[in-house]
C-alpha positions in Angstrom: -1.1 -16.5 -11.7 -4.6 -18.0 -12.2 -3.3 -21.3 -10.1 -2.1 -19.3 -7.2 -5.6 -19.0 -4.9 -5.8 -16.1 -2.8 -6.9 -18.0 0.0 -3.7 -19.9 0.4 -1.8 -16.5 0.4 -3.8 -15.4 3.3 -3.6 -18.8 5.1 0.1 -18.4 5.1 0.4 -15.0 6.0 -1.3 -15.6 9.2 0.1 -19.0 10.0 3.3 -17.2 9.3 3.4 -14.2 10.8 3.5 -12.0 8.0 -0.3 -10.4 8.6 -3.2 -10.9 10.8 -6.6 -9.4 11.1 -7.0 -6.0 12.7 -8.2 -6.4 16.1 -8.6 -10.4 15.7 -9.1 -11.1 19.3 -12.2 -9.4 19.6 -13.9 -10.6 16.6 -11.7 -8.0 14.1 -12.7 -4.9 12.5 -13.0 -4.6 8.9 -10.8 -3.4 6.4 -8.0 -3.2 9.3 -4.9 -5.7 9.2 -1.9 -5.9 11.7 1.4 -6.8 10.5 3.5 -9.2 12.1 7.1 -9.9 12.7 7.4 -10.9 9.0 5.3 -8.9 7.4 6.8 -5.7 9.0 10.3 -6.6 7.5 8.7 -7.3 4.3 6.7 -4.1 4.4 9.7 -2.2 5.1 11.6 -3.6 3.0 9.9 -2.7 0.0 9.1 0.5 1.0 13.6 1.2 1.7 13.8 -0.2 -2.0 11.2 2.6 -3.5 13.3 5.2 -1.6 16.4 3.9 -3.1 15.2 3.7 -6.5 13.0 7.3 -6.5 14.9 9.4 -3.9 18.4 8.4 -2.7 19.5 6.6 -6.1 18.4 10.7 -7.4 19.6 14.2 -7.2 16.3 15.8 -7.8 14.5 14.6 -5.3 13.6 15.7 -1.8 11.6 14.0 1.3 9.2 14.9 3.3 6.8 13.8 6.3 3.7 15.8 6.8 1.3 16.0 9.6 -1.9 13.2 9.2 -4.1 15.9 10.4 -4.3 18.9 8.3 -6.3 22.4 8.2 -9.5 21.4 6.9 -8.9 24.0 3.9 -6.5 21.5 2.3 -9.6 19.1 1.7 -12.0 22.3 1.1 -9.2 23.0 -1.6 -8.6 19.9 -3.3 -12.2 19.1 -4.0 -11.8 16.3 -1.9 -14.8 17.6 0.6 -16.9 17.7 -2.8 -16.0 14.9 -5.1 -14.1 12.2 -3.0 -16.8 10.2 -3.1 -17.8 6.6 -3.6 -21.8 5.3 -5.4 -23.4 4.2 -2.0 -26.8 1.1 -2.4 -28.0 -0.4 0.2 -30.1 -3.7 0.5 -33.4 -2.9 1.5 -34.4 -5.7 3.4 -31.2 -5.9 5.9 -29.8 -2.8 5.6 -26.3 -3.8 4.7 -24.4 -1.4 2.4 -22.6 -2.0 -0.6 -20.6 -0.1 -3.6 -22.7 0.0 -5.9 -19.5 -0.5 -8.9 -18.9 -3.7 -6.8 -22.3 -4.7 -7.2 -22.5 -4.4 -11.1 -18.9 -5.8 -11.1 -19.6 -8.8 -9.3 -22.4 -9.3 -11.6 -21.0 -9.1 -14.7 -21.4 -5.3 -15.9 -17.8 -3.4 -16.5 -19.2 0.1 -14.6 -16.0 2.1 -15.9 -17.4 5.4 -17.4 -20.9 4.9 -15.9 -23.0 7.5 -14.1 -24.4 6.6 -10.6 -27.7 6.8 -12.7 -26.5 5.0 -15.7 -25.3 2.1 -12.6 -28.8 2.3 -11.2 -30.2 1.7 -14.9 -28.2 -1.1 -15.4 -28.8 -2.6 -12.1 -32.7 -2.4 -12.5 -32.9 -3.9 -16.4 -30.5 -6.6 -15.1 -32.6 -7.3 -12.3 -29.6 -7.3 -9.8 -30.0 -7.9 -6.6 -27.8 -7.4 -3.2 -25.7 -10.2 -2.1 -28.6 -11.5 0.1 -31.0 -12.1 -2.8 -33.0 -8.7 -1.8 -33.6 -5.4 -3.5 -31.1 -2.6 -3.9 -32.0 1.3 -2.9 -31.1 3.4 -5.6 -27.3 5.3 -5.5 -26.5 7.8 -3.5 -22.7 9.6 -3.2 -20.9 8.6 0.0 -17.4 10.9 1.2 -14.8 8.5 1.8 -12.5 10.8 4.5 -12.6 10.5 7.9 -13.8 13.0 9.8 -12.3 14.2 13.2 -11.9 16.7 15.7 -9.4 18.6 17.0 -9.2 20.2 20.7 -12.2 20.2 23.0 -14.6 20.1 19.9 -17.7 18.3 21.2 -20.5 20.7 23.1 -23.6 19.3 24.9 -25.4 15.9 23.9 -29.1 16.3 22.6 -31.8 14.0 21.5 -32.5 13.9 18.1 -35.9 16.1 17.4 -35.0 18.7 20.4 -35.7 21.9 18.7 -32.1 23.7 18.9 -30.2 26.5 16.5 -28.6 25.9 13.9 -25.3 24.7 15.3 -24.4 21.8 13.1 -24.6 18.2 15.0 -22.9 14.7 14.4 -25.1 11.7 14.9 -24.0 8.3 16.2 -24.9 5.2 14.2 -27.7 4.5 16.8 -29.1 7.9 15.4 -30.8 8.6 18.6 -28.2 11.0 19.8 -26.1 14.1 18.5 -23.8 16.0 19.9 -22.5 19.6 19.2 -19.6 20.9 17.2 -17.8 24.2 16.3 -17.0 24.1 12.0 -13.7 25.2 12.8 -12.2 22.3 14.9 -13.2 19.8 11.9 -10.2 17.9 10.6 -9.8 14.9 8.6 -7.9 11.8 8.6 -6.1 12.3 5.3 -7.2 10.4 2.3 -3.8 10.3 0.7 -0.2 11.6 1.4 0.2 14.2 -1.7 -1.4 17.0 -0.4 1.0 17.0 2.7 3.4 17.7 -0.3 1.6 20.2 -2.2 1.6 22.1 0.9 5.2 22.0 1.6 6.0 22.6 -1.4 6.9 26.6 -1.1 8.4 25.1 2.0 11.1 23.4 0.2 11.7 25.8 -2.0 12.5 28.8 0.4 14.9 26.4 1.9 16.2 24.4 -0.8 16.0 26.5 -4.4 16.1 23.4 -6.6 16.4 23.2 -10.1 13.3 22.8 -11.8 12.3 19.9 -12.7 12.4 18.5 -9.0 10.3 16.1 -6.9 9.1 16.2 -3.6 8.6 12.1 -1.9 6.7 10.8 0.5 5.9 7.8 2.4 3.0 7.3 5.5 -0.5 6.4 6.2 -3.6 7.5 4.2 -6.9 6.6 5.5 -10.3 6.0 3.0 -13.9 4.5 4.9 -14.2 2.5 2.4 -17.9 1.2 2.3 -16.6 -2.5 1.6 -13.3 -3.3 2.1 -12.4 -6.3 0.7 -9.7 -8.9 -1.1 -7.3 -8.7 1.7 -5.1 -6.1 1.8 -6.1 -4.7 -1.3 -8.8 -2.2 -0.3 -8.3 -1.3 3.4 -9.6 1.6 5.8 -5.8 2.1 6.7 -3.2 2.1 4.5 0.2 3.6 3.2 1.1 5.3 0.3 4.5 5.9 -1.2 3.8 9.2 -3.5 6.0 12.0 -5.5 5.2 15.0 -6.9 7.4 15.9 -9.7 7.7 19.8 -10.3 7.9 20.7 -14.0 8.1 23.5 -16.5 4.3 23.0 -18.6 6.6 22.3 -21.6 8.6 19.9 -20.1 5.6 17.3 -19.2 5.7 14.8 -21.8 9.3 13.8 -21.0 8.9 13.7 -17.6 6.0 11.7 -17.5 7.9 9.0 -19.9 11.0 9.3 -17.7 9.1 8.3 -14.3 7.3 6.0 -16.3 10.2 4.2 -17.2 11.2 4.4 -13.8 8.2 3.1 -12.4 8.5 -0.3 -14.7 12.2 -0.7 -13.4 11.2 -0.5 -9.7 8.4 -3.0 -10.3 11.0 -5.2 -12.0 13.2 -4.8 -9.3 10.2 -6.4 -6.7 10.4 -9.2 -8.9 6.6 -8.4 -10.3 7.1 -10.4 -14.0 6.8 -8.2 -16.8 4.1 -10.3 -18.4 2.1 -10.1 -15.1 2.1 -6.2 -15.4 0.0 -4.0 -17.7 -0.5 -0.4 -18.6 -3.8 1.3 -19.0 -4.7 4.9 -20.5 -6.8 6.0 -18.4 -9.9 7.6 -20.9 -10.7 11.3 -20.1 -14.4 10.7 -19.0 -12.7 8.3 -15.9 -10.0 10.6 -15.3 -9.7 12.2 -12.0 -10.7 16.1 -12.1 -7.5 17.7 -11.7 -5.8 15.1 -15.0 -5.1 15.4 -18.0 -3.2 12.3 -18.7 -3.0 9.5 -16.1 -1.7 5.8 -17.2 -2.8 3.0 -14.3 0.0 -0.2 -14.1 -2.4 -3.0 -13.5 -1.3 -6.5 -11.9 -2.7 -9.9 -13.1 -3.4 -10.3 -9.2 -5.0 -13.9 -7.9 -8.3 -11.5 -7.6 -7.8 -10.8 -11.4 -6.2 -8.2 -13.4 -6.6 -4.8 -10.6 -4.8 -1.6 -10.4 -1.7 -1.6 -8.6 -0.2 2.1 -9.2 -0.9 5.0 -11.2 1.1 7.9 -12.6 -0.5 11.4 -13.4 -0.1 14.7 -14.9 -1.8 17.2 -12.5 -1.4 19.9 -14.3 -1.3 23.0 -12.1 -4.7 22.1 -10.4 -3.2 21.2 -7.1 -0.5 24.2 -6.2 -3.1 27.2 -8.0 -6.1 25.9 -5.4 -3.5 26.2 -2.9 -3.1 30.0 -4.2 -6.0 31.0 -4.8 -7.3 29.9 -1.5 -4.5 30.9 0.6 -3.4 33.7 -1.1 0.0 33.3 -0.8 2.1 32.8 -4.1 2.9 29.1 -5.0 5.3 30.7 -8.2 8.7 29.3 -9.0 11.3 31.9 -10.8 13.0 29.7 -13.4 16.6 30.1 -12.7 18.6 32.5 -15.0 15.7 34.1 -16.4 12.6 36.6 -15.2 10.0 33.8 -15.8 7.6 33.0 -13.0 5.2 30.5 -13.2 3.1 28.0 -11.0 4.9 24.4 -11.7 3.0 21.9 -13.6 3.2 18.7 -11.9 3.2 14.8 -13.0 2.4 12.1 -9.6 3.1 8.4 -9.4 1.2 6.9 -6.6 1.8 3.7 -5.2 0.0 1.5 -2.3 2.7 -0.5 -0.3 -0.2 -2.9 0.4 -1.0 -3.5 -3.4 2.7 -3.8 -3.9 3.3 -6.2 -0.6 0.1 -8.6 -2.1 2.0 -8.2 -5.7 5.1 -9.7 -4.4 3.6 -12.2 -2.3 1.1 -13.5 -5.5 4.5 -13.1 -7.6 6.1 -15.3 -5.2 4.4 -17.9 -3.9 5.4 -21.0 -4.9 4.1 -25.0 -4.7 5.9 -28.4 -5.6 7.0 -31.6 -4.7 10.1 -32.6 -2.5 10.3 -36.2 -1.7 6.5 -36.9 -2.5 5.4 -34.4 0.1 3.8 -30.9 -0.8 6.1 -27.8 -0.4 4.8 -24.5 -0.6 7.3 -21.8 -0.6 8.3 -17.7 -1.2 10.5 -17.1 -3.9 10.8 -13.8 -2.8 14.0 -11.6 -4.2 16.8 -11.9 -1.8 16.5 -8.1 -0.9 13.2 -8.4 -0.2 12.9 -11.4 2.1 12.8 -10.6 5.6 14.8 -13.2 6.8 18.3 -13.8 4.7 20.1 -16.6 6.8 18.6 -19.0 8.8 21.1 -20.6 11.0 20.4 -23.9 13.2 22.8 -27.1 14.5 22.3 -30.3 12.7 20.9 -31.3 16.5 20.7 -28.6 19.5 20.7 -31.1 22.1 25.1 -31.5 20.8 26.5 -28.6 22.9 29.1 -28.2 20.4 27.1 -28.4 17.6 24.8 -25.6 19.4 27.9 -23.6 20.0 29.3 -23.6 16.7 26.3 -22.7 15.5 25.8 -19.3 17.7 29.2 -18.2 16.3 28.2 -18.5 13.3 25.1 -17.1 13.9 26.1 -14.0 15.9 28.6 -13.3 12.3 26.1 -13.2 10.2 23.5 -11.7 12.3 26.4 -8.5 12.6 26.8 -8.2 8.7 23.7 -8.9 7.8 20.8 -8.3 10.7 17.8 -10.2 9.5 19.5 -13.6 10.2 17.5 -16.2 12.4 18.3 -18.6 15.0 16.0 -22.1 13.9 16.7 -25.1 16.0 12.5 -25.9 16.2 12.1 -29.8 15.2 13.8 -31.9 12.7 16.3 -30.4 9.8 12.9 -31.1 7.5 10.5 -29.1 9.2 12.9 -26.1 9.6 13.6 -26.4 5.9 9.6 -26.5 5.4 9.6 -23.2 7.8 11.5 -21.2 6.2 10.9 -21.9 2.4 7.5 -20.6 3.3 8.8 -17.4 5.1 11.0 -16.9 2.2 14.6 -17.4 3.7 16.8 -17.9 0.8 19.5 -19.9 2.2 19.7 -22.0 5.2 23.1 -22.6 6.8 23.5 -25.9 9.1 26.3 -26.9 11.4 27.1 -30.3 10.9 29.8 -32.7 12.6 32.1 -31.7 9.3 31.8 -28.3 10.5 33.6 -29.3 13.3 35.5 -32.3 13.6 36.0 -32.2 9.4 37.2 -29.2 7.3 35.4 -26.7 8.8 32.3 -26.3 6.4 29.3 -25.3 6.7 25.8 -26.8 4.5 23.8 -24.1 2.7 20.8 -25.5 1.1 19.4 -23.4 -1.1 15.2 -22.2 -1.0 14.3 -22.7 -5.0 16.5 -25.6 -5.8 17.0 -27.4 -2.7 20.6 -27.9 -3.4 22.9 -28.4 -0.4 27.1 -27.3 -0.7 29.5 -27.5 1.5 30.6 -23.6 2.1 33.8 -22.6 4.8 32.5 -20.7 7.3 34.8 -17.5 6.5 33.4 -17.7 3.0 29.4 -17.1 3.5 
């Protein structure tokens, strides 16, 4: 993985319409990316496969899709309001603002298990300095959620300094003006999909009764201002999270957390991540999340390096008796058969499509030699390629060759959907095309096809390999 170059996998995604910068046209934003034609299927793709594998392919499971925007008491609940939070430094010459983790990482220093002080320590006896050679401020915590309003939340604009009550104000990054706001109309972009679970949860129950153990899945956006996104689409502003929260008796834990484990490494063998590529860290108690008491982070031997690309953790209770306490309604489950009540226990695996999507892509990508020319190509798992068939005429300007082909074409295209029509340039270039897009087979229509027996070629995307295949047979 050391020989595949990020930089080439982001080259190709753009030239081939698998991902562009957010907002490109206008200079981009960052930490925003657009998919395109390709990387839509491919997103989607592996996003169907994890609801195969962890909901469909199960008979404990159950879906959900909850609102973005929630009742700012979900965050006040979580602890996300308090401790989602980020070590902030900022160069004091230019003003530019960096993590200050990134910083020591960048520089050498492992921060895991530091302090913001302990970071600020290290970055003063190591003489660190910000990207642009200048001094760094010390730390300060930053909150990574977004926050919004909701209805007509915004009162009168005032200058910064006007004497005023004490009706809390919003400033604008100019910092010259502020404008008004009522507490109550506060919301938040959420940070991550589980809490739209957690409270759903009695939801599901009322109408469902499921056995305990039982899970409650979810895929959609999650949103972090992250204070610098970087290394593509690894840490992003906008992203989407495919989440479950399995529902456990306290004493039954342990063997579901080694059961979802297990089917966590099957899924990640099934995106055709290599097992030797994939690692699994215990995640020590003083880097722990709050609300853990045992979380395990699959890391990915990524271009970037060795990163996180899931994690699976056991919550405990944390989530469901904040939920209770706050709201005061009962979050309790009565165990079937029996008069015991009790507030599930609850183990979460988390995955980013976006850290999975750059997984398979690193996994994939692919560069040899074919006649003494460079090829790069995808050597994507046929279920995850966006395109299956490509179909083109030997020449389109050969009406009969052209027509032959659309037949074929339009068969294909009804059994299997993502089939493309390719009759751009020579037979070479098309080949080139779509080995880099991924398509595993290629079908051509030939003057065989039909003035011969009626076959087809299908060259092949790893090997190259061309055989003749009857047209009723592919």
């Amino acid at each position: 993985m050391s020989e595949v170059k990020m930089d080439d996998i982001v080259a190709l995604c753009k030239r081939r319409g698998f991902i562009y910068q957010g907002s490109d046209v206008y200079g981009g934003l960052s930490g925003t990316w657009d998919y395109g034609p390709l990387g839509v299927a491919l997103k989607r793709n592996i996003m169907n496969l994890w609801w195969q594998h962890f909901v469909d392919a199960r008979d404990d499971m159950y879906g959900v899709d909850a609102a973005i925007l929630m009742n700012q008491k979900v965050w006040q609940a979580s602890g996300h309001v308090d401790t989602f939070v980020d070590p902030l430094c900022e160069d004091m010459v230019n003003h530019r603002r960096y993590r200050t983790d990134h910083i020591l990482k960048d520089n050498g220093v492992n921060p895991d298990g530091m302090t913001m002080q302990q970071m600020d320590a290290a970055i003063a006896e190591k003489g660190i300095k910000s990207p642009d050679s200048n001094p760094l401020s010390k730390s300060r915590t930053f909150n990574m959620m977004f926050r919004t309003f909701v209805g007509p939340a915004q009162g009168a604009e005032v200058t910064i300094g006007e004497p005023a009550d004490d009706t809390p104000r919003v400033e604008n990054l100019e910092g010259r003006k502020a404008f008004t706001y009522e507490e109550s109309s506060v919301s938040y972009l959420r940070p991550e999909t589980a809490q739209g679970i957690f409270t759903n949860f009695k939801n599901v129950v009322d109408a469902f009764y499921p056995d305990l153990p039982f899970g409650i899945a979810q895929q959609g956006k999650a949103f972090r201002n992250e204070i610098a996104p970087r290394d593509f689409v690894f840490r992003s502003r906008e992203f989407e999270q495919m989440e479950i929260e399995y529902f456990v008796h306290p004493s039954d834990w342990e063997r579901a957390f080694d059961e979802l484990l297990a089917s966590t490494h099957a899924f990640l063998e099934s995106l055709g991540l290599k097992s030797e590529h994939i690692h699994e860290l215990v995640v020590p108690e003083e880097d722990r999340a709050h609300y853990s008491k045992k979380t395990i982070d699959i890391e990915y031997d990524y271009p970037i390096g060795r990163e996180e690309l899931m994690g699976i953790a056991y919550r405990t209770d944390f989530d469901l008796s904040n939920i209770q306490r706050v709201s005061k309604k009962s979050m309790e489950y009565q165990v079937k058969g029996t008069n015991e009540r009790l507030v599930p226990h609850v183990i979460e695996p988390s995955f980013g499509v976006e850290r999975a999507l750059m997984a398979v892509l690193s996994e994939a990508y692919r560069e040899d030699e074919q006649n003494g020319d460079k090829r790069v190509y995808l050597a994507l798992p046929e279920h995850l390629a966006p395109v299956k068939f490509a179909v083109s005429p030997l020449l389109k300007n050969k009406p009969a060759l052209v027509e032959k082909a659309r037949e074929v074409y339009r068969v294909l295209k009804q059994k299997y959907g993502a089939v493309m029509w390719d009759d751009n340039g020579n037979i070479g270039k098309r080949y080139r095309r779509q080995d880099e897009i991924g398509t595993p087979k290629c079908v051509v229509i030939d003057f065989d096809t039909i003035e011969g027996d009626g076959t087809v070629t299908v060259r092949d995307r790893d090997t190259t390999e061309q055989t003749r295949v009857k047209i009723e047979e592919l």
